[in-house]
DOMI-950129 format. One record per residue: z, x, y of N, C-alpha, C in turn. Coordinates in pm, whole numbers, plus 50000, padded with zeros to 5 digits. Layout:
<atoms>
ZXYZXYZXY
...
</atoms>
This chain:
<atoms>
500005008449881500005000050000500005008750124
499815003050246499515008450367498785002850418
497775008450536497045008550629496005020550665
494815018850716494255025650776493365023550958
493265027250976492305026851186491355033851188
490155028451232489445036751333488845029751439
489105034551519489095028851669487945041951720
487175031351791485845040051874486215040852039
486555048552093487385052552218486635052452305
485195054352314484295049652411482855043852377
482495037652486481265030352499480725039052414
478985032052324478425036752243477075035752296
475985044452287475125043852399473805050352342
472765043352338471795050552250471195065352256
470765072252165470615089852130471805094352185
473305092952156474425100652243475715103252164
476415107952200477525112352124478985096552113
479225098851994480295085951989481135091451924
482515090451974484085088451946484765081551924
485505089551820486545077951758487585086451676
489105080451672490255080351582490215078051471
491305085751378491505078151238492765080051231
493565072051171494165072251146494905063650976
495655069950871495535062050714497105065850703
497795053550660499335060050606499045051250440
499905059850338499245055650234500575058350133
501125047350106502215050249978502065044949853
501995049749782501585052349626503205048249482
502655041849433503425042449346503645056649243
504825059649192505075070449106504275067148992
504415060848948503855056148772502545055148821
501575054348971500635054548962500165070048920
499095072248851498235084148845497605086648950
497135102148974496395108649094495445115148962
494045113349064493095119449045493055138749075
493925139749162494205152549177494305161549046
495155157048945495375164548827495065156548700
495185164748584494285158148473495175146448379
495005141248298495705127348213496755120448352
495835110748391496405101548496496985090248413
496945088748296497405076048267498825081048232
498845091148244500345096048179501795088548269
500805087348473502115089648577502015097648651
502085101548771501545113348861502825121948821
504525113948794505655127048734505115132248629
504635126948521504185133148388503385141348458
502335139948516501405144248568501985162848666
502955159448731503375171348800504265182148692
505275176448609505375180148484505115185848439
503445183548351502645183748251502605200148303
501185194248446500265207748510500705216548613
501945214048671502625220448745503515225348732
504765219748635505945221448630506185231648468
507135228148443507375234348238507385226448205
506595209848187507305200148086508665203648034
509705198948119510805201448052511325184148121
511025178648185510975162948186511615162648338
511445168648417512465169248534511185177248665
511245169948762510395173948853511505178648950
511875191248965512365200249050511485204849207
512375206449315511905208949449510295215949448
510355227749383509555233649383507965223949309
508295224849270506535210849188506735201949275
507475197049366507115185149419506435190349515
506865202149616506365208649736505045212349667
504685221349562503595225149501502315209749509
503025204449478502065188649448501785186249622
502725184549740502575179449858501415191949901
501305202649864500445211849888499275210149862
498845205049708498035200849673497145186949769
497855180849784497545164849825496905170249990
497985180750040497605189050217496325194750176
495665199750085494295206650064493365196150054
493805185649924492725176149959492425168950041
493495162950134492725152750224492175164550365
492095174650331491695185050460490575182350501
489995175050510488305171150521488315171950664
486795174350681485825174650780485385165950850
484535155550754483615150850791484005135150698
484015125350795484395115150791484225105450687
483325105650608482555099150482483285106450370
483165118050381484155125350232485275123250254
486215120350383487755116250379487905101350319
486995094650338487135081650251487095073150404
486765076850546486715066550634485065063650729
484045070750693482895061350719481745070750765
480775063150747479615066650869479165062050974
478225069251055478135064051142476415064351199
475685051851166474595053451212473575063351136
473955060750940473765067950838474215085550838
475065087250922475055100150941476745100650921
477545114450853478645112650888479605116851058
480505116251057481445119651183481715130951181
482035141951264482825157451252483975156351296
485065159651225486325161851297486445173551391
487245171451488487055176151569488775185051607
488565199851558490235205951494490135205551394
491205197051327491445196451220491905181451182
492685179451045492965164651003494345174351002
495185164551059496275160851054497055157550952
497885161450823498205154950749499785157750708
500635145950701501725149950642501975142350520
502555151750435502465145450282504475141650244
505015129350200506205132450159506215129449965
506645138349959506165140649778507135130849752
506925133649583508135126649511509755136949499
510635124449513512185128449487512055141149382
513155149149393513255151049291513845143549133
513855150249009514725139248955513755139148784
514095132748727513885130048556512525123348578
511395125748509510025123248461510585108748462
511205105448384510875086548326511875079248416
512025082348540512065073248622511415060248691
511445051248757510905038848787511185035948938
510435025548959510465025449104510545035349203
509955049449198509935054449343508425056049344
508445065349464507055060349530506815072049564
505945074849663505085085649722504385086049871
504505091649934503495085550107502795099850094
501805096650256501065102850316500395100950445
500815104950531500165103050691498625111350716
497295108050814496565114750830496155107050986
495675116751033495055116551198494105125551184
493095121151266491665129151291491085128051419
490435133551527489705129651566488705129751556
487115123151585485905127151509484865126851611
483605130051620482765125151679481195125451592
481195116651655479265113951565478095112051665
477195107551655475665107951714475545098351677
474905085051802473745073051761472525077251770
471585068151680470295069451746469695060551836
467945058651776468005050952009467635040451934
468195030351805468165021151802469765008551912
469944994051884470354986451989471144980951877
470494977951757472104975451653472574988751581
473964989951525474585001751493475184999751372
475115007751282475075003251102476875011451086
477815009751066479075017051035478935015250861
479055022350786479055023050640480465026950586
481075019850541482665024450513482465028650307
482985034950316482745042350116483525034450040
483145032549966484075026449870483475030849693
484365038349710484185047949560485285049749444
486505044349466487895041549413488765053249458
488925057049564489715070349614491125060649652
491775065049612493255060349655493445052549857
492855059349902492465058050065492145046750077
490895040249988490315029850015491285018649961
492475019949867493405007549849493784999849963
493575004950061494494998450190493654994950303
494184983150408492924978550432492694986650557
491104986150604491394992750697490624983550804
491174986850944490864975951071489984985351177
489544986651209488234987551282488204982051412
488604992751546488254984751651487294990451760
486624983951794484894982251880485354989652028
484374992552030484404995052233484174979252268
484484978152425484544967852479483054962852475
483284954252494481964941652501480674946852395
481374950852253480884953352098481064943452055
480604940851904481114931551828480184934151687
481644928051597480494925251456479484918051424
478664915951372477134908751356477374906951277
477404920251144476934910251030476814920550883
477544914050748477484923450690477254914650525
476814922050474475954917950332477674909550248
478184926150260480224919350215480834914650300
480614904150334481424892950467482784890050387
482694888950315483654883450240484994888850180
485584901050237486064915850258486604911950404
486014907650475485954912450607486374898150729
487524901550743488224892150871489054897651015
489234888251106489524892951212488844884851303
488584891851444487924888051539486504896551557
485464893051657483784901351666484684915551685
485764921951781486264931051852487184934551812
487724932951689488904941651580489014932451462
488684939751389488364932951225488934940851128
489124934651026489604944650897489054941350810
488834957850743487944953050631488854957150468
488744947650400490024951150269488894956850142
488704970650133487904978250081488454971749900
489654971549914490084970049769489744956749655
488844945649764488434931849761487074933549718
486284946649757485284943749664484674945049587
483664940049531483364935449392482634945949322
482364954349382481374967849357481884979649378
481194991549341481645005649431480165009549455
480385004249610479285004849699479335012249850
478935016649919479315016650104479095001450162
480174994050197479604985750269479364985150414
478524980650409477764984250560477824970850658
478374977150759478324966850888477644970850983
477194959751070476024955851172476564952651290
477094964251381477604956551492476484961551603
476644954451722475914952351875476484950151936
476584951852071476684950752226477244935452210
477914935152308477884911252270476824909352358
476664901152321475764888152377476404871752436
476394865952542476504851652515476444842152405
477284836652356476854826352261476194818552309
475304812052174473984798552222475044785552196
474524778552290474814765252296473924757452286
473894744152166472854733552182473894723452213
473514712652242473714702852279472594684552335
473474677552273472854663352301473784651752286
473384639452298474094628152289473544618152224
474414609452171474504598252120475094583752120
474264574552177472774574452144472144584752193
470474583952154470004597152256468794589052363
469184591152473468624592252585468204602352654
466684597452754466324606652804466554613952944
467074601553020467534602753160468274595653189
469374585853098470044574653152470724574653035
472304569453060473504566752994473934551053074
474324543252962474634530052965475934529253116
475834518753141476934515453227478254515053151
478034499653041479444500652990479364497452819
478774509852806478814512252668479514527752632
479334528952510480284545652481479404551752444
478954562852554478194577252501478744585352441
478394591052307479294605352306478264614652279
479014631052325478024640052409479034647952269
478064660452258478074672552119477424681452124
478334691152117478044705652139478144714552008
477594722052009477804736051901477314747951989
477884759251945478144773451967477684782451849
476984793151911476934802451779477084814751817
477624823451725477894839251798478314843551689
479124856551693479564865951620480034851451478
479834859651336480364853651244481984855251230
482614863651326483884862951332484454854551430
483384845851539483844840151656483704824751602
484874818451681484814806051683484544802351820
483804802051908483824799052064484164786152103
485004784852226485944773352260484534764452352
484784753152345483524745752422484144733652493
484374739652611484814726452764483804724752811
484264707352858483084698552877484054692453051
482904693253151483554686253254482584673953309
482914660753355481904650553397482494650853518
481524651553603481514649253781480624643053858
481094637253946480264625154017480184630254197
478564635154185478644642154353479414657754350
479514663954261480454674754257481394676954238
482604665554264483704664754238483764661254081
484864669053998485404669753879485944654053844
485734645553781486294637653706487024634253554
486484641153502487144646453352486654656853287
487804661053167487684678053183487724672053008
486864680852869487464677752754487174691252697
488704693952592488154705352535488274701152360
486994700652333486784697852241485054701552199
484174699552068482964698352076482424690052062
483314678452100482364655752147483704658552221
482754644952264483784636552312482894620152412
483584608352420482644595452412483474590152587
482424587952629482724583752740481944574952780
482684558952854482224547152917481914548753077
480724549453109481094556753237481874545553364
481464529653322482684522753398483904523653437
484804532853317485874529353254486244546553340
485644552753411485704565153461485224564153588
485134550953687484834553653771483274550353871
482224550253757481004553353753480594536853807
478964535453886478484524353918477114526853902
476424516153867475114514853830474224525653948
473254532553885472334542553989473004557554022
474014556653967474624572753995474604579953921
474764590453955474344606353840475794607953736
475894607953683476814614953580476064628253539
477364639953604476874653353580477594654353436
477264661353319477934667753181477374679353196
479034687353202478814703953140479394706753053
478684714752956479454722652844479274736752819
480064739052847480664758452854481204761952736
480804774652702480774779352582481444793952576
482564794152520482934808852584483584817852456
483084828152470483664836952331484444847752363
484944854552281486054864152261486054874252360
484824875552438485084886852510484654881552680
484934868252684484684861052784483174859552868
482114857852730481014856152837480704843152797
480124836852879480064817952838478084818452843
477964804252805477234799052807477094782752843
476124780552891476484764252942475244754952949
475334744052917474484733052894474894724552989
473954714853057474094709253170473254697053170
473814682753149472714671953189473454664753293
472714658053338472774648453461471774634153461
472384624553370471984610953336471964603553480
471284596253492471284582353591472314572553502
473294566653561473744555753470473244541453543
473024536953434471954524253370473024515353378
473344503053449473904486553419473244477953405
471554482253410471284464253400470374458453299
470144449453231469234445853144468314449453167
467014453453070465504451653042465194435353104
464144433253125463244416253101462674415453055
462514406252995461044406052885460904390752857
459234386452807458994373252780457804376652674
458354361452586457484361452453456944348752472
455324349052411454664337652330454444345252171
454514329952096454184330551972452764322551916
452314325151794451434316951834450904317051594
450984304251581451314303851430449404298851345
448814310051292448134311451250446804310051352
445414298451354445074301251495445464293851582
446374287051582446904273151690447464281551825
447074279851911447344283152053448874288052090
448704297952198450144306252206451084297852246
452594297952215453524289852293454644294552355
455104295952459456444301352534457334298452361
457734313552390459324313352287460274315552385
461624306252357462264300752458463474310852409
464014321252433465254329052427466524316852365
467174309852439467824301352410467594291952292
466494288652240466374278452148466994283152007
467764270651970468674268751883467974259551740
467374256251766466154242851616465544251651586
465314249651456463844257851383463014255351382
462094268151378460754270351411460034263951284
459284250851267458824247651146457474254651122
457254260551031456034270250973455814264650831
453824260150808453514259650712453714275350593
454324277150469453754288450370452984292550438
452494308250439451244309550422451064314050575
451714310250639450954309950763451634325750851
450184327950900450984344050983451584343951122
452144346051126452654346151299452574358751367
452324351451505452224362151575453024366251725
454064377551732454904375251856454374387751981
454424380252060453344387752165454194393452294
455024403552316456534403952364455914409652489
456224412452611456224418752725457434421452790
457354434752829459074440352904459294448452989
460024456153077459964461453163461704464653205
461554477353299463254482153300463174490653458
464134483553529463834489653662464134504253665
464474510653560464254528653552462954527253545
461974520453527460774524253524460204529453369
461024534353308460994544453161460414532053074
459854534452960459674527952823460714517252777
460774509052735461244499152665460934498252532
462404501652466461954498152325462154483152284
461154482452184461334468552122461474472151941
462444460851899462504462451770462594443751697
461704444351580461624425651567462144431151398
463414424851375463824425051241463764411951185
463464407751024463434394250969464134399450828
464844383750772465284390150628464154386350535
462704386450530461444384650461461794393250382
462284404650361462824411750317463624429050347
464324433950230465544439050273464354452350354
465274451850467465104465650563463794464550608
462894448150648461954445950746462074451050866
461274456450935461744461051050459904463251140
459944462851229458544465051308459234467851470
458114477851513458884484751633458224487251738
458084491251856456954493351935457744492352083
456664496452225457044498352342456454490152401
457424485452543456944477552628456344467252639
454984469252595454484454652563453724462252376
453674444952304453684452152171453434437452120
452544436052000452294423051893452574427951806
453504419751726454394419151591453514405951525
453144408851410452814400051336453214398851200
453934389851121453714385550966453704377950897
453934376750768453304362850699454314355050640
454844345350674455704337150595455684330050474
456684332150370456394323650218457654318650196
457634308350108458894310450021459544321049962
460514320650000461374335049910461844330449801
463094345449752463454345749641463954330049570
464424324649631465574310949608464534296549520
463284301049554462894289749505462354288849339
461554279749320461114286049164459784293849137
460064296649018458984307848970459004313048846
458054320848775457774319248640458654331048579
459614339648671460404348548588461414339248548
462084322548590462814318648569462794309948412
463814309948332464134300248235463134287948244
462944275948154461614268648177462864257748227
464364254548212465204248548255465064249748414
465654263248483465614265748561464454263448672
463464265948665462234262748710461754252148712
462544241548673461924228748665462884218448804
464184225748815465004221448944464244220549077
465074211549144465154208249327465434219549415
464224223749454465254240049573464834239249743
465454243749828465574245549929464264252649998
463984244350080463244256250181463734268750246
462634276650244463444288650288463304291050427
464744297050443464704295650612464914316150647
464004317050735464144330150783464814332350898
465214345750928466384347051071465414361951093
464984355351261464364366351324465154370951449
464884387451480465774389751593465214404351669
465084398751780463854410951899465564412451944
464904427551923465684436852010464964445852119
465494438852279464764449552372465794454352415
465564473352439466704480852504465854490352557
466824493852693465784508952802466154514852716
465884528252809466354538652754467634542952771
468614535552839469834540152869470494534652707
469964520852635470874516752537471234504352559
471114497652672470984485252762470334472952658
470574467552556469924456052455470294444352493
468794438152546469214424652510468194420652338
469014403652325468884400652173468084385952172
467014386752137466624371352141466764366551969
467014357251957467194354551793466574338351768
466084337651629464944326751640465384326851499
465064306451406464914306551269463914300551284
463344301851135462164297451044462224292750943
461744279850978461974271350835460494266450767
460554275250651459084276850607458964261850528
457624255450577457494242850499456834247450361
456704231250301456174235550166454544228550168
453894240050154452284240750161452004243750055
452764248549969452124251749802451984241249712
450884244149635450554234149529451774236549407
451564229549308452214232849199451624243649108
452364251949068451654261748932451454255448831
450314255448771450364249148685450214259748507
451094257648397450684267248330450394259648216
449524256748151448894246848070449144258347894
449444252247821449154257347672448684249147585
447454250947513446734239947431446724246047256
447334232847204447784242647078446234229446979
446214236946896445214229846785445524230846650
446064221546600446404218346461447754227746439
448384223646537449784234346576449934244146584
448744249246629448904270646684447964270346801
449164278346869448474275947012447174283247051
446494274547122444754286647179444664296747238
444794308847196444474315347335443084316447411
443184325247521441804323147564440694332247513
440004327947514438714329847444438424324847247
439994319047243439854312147106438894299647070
438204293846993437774280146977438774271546897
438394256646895438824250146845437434247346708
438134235846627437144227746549437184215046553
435974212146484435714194946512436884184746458
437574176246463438084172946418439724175046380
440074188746510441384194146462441794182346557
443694184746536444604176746671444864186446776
444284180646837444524185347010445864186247069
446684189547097447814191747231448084197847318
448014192547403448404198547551449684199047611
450514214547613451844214647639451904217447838
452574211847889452444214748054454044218748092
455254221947993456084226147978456624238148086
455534246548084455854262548153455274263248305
455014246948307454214249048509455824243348545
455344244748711456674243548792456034242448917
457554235049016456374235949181457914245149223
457224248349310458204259149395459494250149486
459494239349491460524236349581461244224249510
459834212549470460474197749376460624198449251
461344192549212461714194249072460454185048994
460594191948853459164191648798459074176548771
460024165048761459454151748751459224145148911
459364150248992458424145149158456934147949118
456854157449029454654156949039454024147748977
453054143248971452294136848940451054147248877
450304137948757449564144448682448754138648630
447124146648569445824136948577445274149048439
444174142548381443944154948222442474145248267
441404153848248439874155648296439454163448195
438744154948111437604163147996436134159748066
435654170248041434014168848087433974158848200
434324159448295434364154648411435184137348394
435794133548272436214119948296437324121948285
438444112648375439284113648329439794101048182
441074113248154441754108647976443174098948022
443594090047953444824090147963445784088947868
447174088947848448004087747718449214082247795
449744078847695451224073747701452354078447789
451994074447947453294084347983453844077348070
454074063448005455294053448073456734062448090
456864065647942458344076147883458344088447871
456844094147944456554109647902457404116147980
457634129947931458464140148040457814154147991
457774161148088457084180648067457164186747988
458234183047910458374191747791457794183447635
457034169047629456314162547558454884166947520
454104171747489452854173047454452204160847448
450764163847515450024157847555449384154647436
448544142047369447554147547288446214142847301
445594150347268443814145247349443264140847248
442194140747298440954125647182440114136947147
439934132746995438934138846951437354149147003
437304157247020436494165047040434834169247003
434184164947011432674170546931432414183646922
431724186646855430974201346840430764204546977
430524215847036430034219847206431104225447260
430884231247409431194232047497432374224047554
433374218647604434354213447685434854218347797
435064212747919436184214148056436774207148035
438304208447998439784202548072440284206648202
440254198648233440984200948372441904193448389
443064202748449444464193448424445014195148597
445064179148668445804186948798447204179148850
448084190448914449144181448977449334182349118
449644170649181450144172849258451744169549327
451974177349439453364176349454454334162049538
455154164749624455754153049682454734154949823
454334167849885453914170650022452344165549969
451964162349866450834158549884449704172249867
450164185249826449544195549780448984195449630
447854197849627447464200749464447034211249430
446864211649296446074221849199445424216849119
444684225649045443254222348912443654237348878
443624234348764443554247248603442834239048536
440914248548497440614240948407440294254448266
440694248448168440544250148037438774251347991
438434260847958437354261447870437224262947762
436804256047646436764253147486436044249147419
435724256347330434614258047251434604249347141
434074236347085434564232446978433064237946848
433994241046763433064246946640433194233546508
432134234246477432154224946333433654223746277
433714215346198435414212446143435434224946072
436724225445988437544233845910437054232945800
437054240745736436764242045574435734242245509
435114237645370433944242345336433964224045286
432974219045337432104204045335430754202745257
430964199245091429554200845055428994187544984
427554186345023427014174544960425694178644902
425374171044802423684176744733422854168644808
421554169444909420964165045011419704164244890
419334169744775418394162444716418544173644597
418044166444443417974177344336416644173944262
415764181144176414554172744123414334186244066
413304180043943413344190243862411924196443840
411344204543798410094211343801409304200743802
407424203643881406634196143759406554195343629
405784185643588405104189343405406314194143345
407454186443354408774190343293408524183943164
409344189443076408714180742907410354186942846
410624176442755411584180042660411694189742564
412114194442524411924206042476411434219142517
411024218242649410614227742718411714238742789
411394251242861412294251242947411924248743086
412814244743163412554233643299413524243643433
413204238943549413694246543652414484231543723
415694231143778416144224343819416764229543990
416204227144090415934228044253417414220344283
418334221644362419104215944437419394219944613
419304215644692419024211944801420884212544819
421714218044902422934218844925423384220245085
424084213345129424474216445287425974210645309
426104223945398427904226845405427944217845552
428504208145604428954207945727430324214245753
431204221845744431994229945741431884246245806
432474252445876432644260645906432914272545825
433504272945730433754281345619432674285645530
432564296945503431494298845396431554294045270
430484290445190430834283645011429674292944959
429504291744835428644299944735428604286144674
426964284144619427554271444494426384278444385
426674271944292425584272344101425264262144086
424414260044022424334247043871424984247643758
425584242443667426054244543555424934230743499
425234240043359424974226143273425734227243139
427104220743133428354222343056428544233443104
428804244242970429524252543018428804268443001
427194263443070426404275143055426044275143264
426264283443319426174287043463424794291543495
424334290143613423484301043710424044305443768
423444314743839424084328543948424404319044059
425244323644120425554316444270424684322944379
424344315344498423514315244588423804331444593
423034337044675423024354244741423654350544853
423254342344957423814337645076424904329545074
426284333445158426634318745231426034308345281
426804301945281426164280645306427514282145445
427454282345550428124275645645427664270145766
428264259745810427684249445938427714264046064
426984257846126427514267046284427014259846382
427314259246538427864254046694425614253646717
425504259146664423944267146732423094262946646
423914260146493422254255346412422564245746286
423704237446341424364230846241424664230546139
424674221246004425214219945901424414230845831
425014240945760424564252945684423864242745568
422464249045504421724244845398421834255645297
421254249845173421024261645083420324258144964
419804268144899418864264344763419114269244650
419404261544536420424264844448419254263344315
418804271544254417734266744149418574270643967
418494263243900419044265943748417994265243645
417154271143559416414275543449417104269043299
417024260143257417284257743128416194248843031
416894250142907416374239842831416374225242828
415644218842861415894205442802415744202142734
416854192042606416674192342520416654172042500
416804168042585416754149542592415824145542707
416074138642745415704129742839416434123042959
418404122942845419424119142951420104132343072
419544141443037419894154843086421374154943158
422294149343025424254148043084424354159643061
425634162343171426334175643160425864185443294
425194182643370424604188243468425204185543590
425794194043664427174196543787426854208443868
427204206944027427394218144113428694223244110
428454238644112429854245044150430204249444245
431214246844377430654255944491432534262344514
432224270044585433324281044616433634285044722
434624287444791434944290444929436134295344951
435924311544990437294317244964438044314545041
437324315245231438004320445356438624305945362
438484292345296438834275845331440134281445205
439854284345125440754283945002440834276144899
439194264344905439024257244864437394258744726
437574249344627436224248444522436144232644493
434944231344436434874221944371433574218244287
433384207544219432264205044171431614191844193
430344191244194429454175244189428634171744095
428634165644018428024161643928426534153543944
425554157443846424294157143911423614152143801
423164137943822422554130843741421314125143806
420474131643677418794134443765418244125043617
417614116043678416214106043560415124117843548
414944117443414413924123343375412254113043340
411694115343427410444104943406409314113743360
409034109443243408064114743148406644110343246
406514106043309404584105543345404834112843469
405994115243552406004121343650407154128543703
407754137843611408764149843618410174139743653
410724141443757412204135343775412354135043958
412964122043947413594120844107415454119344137
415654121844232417444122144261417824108444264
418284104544192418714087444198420114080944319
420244074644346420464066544458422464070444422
421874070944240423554073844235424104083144242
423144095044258423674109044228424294113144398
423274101544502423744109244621424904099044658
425274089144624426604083944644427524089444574
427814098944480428314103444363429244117044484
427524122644477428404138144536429094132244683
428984124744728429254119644882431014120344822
431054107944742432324106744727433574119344627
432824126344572433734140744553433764148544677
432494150644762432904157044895434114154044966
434044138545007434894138345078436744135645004
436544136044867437934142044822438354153644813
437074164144790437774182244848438434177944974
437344174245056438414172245231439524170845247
439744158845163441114155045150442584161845140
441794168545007442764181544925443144192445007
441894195245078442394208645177442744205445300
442824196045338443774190645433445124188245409
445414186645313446684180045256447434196445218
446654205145176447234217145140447424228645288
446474224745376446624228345525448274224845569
448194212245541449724202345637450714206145510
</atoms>
């Protein structure tokens, strides 16, 4: 522990000689080791002992004086950097004489003693050389020399100061005597400091609000200062307000909020603000405004004017709402003026939504568009929810004109948005109970329903609308003495073709809509087969073999395959599908069978037909006259025959559909 000084005794002056003191007192623990002699961990007594004394465990007069001798040789230095106290301007210092040193050794007394200690005094004087630079680098050593344990303080010629150093953090005090605690840092490095001449500290400064030439009459300005200078300076910052020269208030602080009424002040007079800035070695700096203070309102006048309908005085005072169709844009057309003459701000806020805001000078058009807001209904809501009674929405508008002193006046206005919207309408059309999507078809003959469940109007609840269902331009109607929105509609049978539904509602205001539906109807479902004619070769003869022709057509949508059988001997099934289609109707097909005939009654003879994508088969039985003078014709019964098995497949695969 201890201390060390060096103090620079005169001004420092570029290419010239510089002076300075040292001064280090330095007491050491016994049990500490010295580098002076060898095994330091032993104890500097072990240590004097060991290499000085007889190890006989006892440090006698003589080894201690021997040791203070020792310690008088080493700190004998020269030159300022090898004593362990600095450079100067990368160069070291010369002592000037000699170093000064008095050493008080250890007591005498027994090696394994505790608690005593050790000192050492040193004085120097030195001198060094700058060069013709304007900042000045001091480099203090730090290499682990016993010297550097203690801190050392550092003081400047007058109107010097510290700047600035990489190890700030070591280093406290004031710009003009600082200490630096060598033993704090983190390295074994020189750390190097940056001192200069002083300078004035900078001062910025402004106020708040911020104005450009004018402070409110009787509102609260507050005025803010900062200072910057030496990283060891905190500079003090007084503020004085005066009216005509004379002092009126004094603050020492860096704000401070002042009403200028409430001090004295009347509309058109200067308010002087100073702020002085003063640091450690008393040189200031100062910031200076001089506001006009401002008492009196802006003026200003508005027309509005709601989509293209002609402008109208907006009346400051009016208290009723502004009724506005949805939809409609407005437009506010403001004019203003401030006997400073300066700019006028204008600001028009609405809650249309959060943090609306539109802004502008003097004279300025604000325009936007009014709707229903959040509150009403809409399709993120529940189909419960959306079907309720809701409120018009009312908006809160509010012009703000203020000079530049801060001076606001407030005009404030509501809006009560009418209801101009139609109803949404969201239509779902299901067919044979799965709903259509778009670009799906229907088929001939499916059940139609129309769900209107998921529309909604934005303000009336969903039984105030009224509602109309339009196929191909006529209108349909159904049962809706007892109907309600969530009932399905069901429509009339459909033909093959093309269809428009159009479904519209309208509301209580007398607003409508149209959603129309486009739908395709395709031939019915399934596979539909009848024999359209069968006959058998010419010059057919018994006993022969004979070709038997059948004529087959699907009205069905589904594909079929059919054969001939005759019992339980087959032909190949068609190569082609048999299905109806929108473009070329009932699918045909030609079914030919090769056999023997062996009668005349030709029993046992049946179609087979097949249809995977329906999920459906069946057979028709085919009873053909054989006429000996002129081959065979399809008898009257064969085509009432297959008619009536056709339309029992139908049956079946309908029944297995449901």
């Amino acid at each position: 522990w201890g201390k060390s000084f060096l103090n620079f005794t005169n001004t420092i002056s570029p290419n010239s000689f510089v002076n300075a003191t040292w001064f280090a007192e330095v007491t050491v623990s016994e049990g500490y080791g010295t580098d002076l002699l060898e095994n330091r961990s032993i104890g500097l007594l072990g240590q004097i002992d060991m290499h000085i004394g007889n190890s006989d465990g006892w440090v006698d007069s003589t080894e201690s004086q021997e040791f203070s001798d020792l310690v008088s040789s080493s700190r004998n230095w020269t030159d300022s950097h090898s004593g362990g106290c600095c450079s100067f301007d990368y160069r070291s210092m010369d002592v000037i004489g000699h170093t000064e040193i008095s050493v008080t050794p250890p007591e005498t007394g027994p090696v394994n003693r505790t608690n005593g200690s050790w000192s050492w005094t040193e004085s120097a004087t030195m001198v060094g050389t700058s060069d013709g630079r304007t900042l000045r680098l001091i480099d203090i050593p730090r290499s682990g020399a016993i010297v550097e344990e203690v801190p050392l303080e550092i003081q400047l010629p007058d109107d010097w100061e510290y700047r600035y150093s990489p190890m700030s953090e070591v280093i406290s005090g004031s710009p003009g005597l600082f200490t630096v605690n060598r033993s704090q840092a983190p390295v074994a490095y020189d750390i190097r400091i940056t001192i200069s001449e002083n300078l004035p500290p900078t001062i910025s400064a402004s106020s708040s609000p911020f104005t450009t030439s004018t402070v409110p009459l009787g509102k609260s300005t507050t005025f803010s200062a900062s200072c910057s200078d030496s990283p060891l300076e905190t500079p003090q910052i007084q503020w004085t307000v005066s009216r005509q020269g004379v002092e009126v208030s004094t603050y020492n602080n860096s704000w401070f909020e002042v009403v200028p009424d409430e001090i004295g002040f009347s509309h058109g007079e200067v308010m002087s603000v100073n702020a002085t800035c003063l640091d450690f070695h008393g040189f200031h700096s100062n910031w200076i405004a001089n506001p006009i203070v401002d008492g009196i309102l802006p003026t200003w006048t508005a027309t509005m004017a709601v989509g293209g309908s002609p402008e109208s005085a907006l009346d400051p005072a009016r208290t009723s709402p502004i009724m506005v169709p949805a939809g409609s844009k407005i437009r506010f057309d403001v004019n203003s003026s401030d006997d400073s003459t300066l700019p006028v701000r204008l600001e028009l806020y609405t809650n249309i939504s959060e943090g609306w805001r539109q802004s502008g000078t003097s004279e300025q058009t604000f325009e936007f568009t009014v709707n229903q807001g959040h509150g009403v209904n809409g399709a993120y809501m529940g189909i419960y929810e959306r079907h309720l009674a809701r409120d018009n929405t009312t908006i809160s508008v509010a012009l703000l004109v203020s000079d530049d002193a801060g001076n606001t006046d407030i005009g404030q206005w509501t809006i009560q948005v009418l209801d101009s919207n139609a109803p949404t309408i969201i239509p779902r059309l299901f067919s044979n109970g799965i709903e259509i999507e778009i670009g799906d078809d229907s088929h001939e003959n499916d059940d139609l329903l129309l769900n209107l469940s998921h529309s909604y109007d934005d303000l009336d609840p969903i039984d105030k609308l009224s509602w109309s269902i339009w196929i191909d331009g006529n209108e349909t109607s159904w049962s809706d003495s007892d109907w309600s929105i969530s009932d399905p509609i069901p429509l009339p049978p459909l033909l093959q073709g093309d269809h428009q539904i159009t479904i519209k509602s309208t509301d209580s205001k007398e607003n409508t809509r149209e959603e129309t539906i486009m739908l395709t109807v395709q031939p019915r479902s399934g596979a539909h087969i009848r024999v359209v004619e069968a006959s058998l070769s010419e010059s057919s003869k018994v006993g022969e073999t004979v070709i038997l022709t059948v004529v087959v057509e699907n009205e069905g949508a589904d594909q079929a395959f059919a054969r001939v059988c005759l019992s339980d001997i087959c032909g190949r099934w068609t190569e082609q599908p048999i299905a109806a289609s929108l473009e070329n109707g009932p699918g045909k097909g030609v079914v030919e069978f090769q056999f023997e005939m062996e009668n005349e009654s030709l029993d046992g003879l049946y179609l087979n037909w097949d249809s995977a994508s329906a999920g459906t088969h069946g057979t028709i039985p085919l009873e053909v006259d054989f006429n000996a003078q002129g081959g065979s014709n399809t008898s009257l019964k064969l085509l009432l025959l297959a008619g009536i098995i056709s339309a029992i497949a139908l049956m079946a695969y309908r029944a297995r559909e449901a």
